[in-house]
C-alpha positions as CSV (number, residue, x, y, z in Angstrom):
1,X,-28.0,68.1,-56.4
2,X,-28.8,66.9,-59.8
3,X,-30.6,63.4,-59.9
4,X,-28.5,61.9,-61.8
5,X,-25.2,62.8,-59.7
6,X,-27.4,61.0,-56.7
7,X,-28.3,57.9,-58.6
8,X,-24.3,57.8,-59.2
9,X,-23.5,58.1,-55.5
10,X,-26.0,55.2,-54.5
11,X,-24.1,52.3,-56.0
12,X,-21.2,53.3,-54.5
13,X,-22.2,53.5,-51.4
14,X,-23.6,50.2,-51.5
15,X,-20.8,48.7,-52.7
16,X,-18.7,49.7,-49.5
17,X,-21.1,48.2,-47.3
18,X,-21.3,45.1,-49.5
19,X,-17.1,45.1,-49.1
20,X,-17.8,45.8,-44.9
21,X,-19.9,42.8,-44.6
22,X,-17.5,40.7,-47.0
23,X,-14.7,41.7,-45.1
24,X,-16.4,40.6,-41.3
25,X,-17.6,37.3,-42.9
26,X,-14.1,37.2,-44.1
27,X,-12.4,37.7,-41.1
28,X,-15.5,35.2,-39.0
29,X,-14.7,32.8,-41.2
30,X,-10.3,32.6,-40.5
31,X,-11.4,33.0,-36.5
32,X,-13.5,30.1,-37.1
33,X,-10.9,28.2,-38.7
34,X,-8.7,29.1,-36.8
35,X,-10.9,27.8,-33.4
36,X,-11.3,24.6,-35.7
37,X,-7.8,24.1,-36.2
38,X,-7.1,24.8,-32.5
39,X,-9.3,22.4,-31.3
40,X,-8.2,20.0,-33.8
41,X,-4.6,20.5,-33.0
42,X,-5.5,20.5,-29.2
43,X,-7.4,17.0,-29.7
44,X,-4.8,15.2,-32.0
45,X,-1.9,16.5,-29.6
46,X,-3.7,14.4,-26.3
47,X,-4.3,11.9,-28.3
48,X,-0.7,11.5,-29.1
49,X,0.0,12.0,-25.2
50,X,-2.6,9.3,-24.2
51,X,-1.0,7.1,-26.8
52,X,2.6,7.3,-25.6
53,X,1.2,7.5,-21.7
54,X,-0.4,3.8,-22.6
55,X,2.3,3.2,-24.3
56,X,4.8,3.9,-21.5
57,X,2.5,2.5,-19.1
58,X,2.5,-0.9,-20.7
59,X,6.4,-1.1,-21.1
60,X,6.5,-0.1,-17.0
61,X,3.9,-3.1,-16.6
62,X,5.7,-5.4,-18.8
63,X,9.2,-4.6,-16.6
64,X,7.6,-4.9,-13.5
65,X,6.3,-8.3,-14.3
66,X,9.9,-9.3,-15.2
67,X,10.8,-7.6,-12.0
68,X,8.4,-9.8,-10.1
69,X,9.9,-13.2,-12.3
70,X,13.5,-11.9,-10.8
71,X,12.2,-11.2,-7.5
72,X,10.2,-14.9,-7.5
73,X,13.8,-16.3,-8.5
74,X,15.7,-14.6,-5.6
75,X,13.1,-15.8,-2.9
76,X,13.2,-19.4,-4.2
77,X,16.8,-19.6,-4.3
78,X,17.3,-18.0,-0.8
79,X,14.4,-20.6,0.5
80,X,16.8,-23.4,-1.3
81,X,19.8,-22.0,0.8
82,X,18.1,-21.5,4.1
83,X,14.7,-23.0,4.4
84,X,14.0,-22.4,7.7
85,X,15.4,-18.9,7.9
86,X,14.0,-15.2,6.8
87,X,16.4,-12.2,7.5
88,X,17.5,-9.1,6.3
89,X,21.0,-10.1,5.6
90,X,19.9,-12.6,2.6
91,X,20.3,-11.8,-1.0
92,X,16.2,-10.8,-1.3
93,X,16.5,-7.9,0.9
94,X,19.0,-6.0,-1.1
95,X,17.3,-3.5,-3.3
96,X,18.0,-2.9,-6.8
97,X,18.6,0.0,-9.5
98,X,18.4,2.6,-10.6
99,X,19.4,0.4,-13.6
100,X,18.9,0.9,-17.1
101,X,16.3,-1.9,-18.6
102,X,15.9,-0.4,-22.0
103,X,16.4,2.7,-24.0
104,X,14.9,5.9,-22.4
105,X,13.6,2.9,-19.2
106,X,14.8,2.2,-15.9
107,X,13.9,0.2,-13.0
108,X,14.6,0.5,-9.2
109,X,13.0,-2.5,-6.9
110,X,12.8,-3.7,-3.7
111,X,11.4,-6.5,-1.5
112,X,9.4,-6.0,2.1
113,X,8.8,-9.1,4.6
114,X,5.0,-8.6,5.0
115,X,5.0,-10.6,7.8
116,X,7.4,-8.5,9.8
117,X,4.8,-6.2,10.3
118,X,1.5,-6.7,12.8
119,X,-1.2,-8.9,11.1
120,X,-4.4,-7.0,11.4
121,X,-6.5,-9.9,10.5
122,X,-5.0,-11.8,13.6
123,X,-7.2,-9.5,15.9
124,X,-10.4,-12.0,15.3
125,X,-9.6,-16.0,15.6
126,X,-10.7,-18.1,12.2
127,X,-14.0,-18.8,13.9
128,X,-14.3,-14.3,12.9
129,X,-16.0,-14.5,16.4
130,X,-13.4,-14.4,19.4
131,X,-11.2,-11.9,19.5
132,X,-7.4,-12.6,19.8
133,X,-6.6,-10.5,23.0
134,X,-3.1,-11.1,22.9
135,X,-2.8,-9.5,19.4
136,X,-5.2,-7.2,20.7
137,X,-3.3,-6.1,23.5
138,X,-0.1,-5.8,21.3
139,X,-2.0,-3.6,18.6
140,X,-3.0,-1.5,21.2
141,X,0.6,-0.8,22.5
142,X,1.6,-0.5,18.7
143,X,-0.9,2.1,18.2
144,X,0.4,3.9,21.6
145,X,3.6,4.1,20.2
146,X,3.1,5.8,17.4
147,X,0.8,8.5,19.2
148,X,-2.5,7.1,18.3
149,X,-5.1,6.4,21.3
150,X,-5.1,2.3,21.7
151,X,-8.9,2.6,21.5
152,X,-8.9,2.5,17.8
153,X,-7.8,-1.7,18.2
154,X,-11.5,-2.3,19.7
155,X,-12.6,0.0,16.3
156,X,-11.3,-1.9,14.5
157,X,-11.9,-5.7,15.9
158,X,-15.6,-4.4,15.5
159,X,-14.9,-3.4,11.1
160,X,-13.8,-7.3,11.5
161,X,-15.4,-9.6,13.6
162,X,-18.3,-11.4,12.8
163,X,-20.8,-10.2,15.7
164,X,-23.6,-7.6,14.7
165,X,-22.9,-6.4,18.1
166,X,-20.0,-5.0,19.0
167,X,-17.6,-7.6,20.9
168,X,-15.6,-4.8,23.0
169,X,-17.5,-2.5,24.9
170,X,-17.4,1.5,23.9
171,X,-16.4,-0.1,20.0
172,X,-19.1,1.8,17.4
173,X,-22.1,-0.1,16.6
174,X,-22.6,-1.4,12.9
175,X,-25.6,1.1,12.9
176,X,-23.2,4.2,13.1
177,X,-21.4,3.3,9.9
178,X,-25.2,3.2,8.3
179,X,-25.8,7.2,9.6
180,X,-22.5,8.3,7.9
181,X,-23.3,10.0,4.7
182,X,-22.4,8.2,2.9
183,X,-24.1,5.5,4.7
184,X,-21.8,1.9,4.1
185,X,-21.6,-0.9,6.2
186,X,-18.8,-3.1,8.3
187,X,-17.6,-6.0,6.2
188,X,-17.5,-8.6,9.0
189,X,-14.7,-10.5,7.3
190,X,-11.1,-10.6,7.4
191,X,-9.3,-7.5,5.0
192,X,-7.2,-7.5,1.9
193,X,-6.2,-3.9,2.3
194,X,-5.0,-2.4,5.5
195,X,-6.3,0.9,4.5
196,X,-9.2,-0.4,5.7
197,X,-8.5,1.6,8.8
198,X,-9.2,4.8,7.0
199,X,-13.2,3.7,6.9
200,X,-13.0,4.0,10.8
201,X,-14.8,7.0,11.6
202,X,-12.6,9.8,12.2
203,X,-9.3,8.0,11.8
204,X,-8.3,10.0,8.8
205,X,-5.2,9.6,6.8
206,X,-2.6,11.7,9.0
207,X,-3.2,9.1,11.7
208,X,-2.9,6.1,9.2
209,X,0.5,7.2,7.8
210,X,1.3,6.9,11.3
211,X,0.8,3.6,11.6
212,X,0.6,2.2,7.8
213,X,4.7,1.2,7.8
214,X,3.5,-1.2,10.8
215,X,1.0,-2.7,9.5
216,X,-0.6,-5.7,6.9
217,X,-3.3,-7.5,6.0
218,X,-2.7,-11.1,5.8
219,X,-4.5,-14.5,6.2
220,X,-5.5,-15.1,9.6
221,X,-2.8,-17.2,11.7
222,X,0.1,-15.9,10.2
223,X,3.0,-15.7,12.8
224,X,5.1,-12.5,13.4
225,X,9.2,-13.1,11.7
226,X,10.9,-11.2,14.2
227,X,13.8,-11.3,12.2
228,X,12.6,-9.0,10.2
229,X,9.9,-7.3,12.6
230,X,9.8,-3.7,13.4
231,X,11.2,-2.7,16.7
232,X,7.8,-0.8,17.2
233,X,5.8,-4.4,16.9
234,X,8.6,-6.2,19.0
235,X,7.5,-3.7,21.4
236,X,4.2,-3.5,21.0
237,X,4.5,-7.6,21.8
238,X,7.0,-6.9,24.3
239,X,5.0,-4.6,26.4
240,X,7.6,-2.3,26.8
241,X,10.0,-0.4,24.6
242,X,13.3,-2.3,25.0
243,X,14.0,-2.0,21.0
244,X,12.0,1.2,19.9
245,X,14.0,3.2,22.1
246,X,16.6,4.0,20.0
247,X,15.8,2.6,16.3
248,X,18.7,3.9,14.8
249,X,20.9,1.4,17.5
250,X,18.6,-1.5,16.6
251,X,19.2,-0.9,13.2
252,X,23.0,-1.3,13.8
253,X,22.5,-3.7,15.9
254,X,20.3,-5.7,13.2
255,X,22.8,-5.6,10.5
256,X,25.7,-6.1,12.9
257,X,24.7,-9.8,13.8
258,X,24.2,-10.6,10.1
259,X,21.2,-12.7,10.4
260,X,18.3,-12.8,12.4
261,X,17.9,-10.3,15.2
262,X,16.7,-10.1,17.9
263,X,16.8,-14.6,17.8
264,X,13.7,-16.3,18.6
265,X,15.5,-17.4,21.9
266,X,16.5,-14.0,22.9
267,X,12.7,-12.8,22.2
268,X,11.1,-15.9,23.6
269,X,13.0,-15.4,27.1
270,X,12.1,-11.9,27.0
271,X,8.2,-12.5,25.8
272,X,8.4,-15.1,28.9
273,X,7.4,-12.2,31.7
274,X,4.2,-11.1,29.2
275,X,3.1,-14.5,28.1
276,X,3.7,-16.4,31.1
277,X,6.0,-19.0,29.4
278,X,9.4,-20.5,29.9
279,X,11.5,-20.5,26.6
280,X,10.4,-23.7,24.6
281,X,7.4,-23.7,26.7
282,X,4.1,-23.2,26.2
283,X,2.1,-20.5,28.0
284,X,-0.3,-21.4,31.0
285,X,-3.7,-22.1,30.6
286,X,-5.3,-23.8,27.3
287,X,-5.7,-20.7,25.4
288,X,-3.6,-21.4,22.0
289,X,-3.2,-17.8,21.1
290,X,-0.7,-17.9,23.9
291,X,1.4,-19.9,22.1
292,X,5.0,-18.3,21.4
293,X,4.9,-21.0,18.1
294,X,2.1,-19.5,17.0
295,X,2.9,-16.2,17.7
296,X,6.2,-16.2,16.4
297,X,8.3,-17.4,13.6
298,X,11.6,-17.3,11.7
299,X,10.6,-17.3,8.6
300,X,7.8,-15.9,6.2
301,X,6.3,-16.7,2.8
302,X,4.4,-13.3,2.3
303,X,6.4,-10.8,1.0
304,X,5.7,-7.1,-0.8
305,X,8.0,-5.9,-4.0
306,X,8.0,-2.0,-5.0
307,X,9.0,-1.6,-8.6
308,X,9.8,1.9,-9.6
309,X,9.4,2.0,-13.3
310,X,10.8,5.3,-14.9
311,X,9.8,5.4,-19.2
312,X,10.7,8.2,-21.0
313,X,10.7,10.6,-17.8
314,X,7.1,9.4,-16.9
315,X,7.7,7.9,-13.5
316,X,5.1,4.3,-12.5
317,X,5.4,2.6,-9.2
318,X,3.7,-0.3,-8.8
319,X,3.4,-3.0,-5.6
320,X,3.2,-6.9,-6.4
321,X,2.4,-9.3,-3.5
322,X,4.0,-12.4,-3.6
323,X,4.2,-15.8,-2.3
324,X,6.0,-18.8,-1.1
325,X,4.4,-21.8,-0.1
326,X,6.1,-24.3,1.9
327,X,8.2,-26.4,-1.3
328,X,9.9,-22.4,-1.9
329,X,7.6,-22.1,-5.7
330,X,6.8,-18.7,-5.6
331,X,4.0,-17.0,-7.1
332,X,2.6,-13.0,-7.5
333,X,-1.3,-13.1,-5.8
334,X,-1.3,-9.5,-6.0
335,X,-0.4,-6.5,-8.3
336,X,-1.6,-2.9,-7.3
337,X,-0.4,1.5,-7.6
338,X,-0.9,1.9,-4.3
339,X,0.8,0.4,-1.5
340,X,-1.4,-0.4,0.9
């Protein structure tokens, strides 16, 4: 080959590679780009989502607090129309919705009488020292009908009470709550939340659906509304299951006498035989907790509204505790997602 046909050749070559390389950075560069604008895309497209989830979340906040001003409203007026009465035939127990609030909104709601459900503050006096045993004794029946062992009342009375001992024998020591991992310790105080329960070892969340529907956390003292009490806590107070039975029947039965049911004198003669009383008595002895007046009531002033807030197809629930003090004003002490 002549040198001068080689020296030719050379550029040429050269000039392919120098096309190759061009034509890799060429196509790095439009994957990069295109990773860029991905991510970009990716980023400004959540953002947009986060923006119309806060969006819709504040709207279902701002309904729900209407919902609670509505709620407050029904409660006074019922209070204005029967003071001395809380049933489930009144106006406040009717839910509501789905109704449209807005464009693209809606809003279903209901109200719960907190205080027909077992108190589980009540199982430890206000001194936080003795223990209630006739709310013990009914707790444990309430957690026997719902297929839980009653043991899990003395648990609990130990999560509560004041004593760094426990006050009911074979009831878990403050010190095994320190080995769990992780290690916490019992709060000694009355409860805000009646999930509570769930920091029992082993109780577990299967057994606390079981009896979450039956349960509150209130101040201590509060009296049971049998008016609007389950008729699994009228039993578990009964001591026998003259309501639970057949729930369906007491249900009919409920709404059949279109107020208050069982009535407090119908309950009272029947609590007679577990209390030791006479109806309008009081019961023997000079324990107070004894007292079917204390025990029981008619009416409540803690009650528990579920707004169901639906915004653009995004659906929010959220719970509101309210209450009514004694003049029928009416005021929300909690707001919370989750309902227990």
């Amino acid at each position: 080959m002549r040198p001068g046909r080689a020296a030719a050749q050379r550029p040429i070559r050269m000039r392919s590679r120098e096309r190759g390389v061009a034509l890799l950075v060429a196509i790095l560069l439009v994957a990069l780009a295109t990773m860029i604008a991905a991510t970009l895309a990716y980023h400004n497209a959540m953002t947009a989502r986060r923006t119309i989830g806060a969006l819709d979340y504040d709207r279902a906040l701002l309904v729900t607090e209407g919902t609670e001003a509505f709620a407050a409203y029904a409660l006074q007026q019922t209070f204005r129309a029967q003071p001395n009465t809380t049933d489930l035939d009144q106006p406040w127990a009717r839910p509501i919705g789905p109704i449209p609030v807005s464009t693209g909104v809606t809003l279903q709601a209901s109200l719960e009488d907190l205080q027909g459900r077992f108190n589980l503050n009540n199982l430890v006096d206000t001194d936080g020292v003795t223990v209630n045993t006739q709310q013990l004794n009914a707790f444990r029946r309430l957690l026997t009908l719902v297929g839980l062992r009653p043991q899990w009342a003395d648990d609990f009375v130990n999560w509560i009470d004041k004593s760094p001992t426990p006050a009911l024998p074979d009831a878990p020591a403050e010190s095994t709550y320190v080995e769990m991992d992780p290690p916490y310790q019992t709060p000694n105080l009355p409860i805000t939340s009646a999930s509570e329960l769930l920091a029992l070892p082993g109780f577990g969340r299967e057994r606390f659906a079981r009896i979450a529907p039956y349960v509150t956390a209130l101040p201590v003292g509060l009296a049971l509304n049998v008016c609007t009490a389950s008729p699994y806590v009228l039993d578990a107070y009964l001591g026998h299951t003259q309501f639970s039975s057949d729930p369906r029947q007491f249900a009919k039965d409920r709404a059949a006498a279109g107020g208050c049911f069982p009535s407090t004198s119908e309950f009272e003669a029947a609590m007679s035989n577990v209390l030791g009383t006479t109806p309008g008595g009081s019961a023997g002895g000079t324990a107070p907790q004894n007292n079917f007046q204390q025990l029981f009531a008619m009416q409540s002033s803690w009650f528990r509204l579920t707004s169901v807030v639906r915004a653009d197809g995004e659906k929010f629930v959220f719970y509101s505790v309210l209450y009514r003090d004694s003049n029928g004003s009416v005021e929300p002490i909690l707001r919370s997602d989750t309902p227990n």
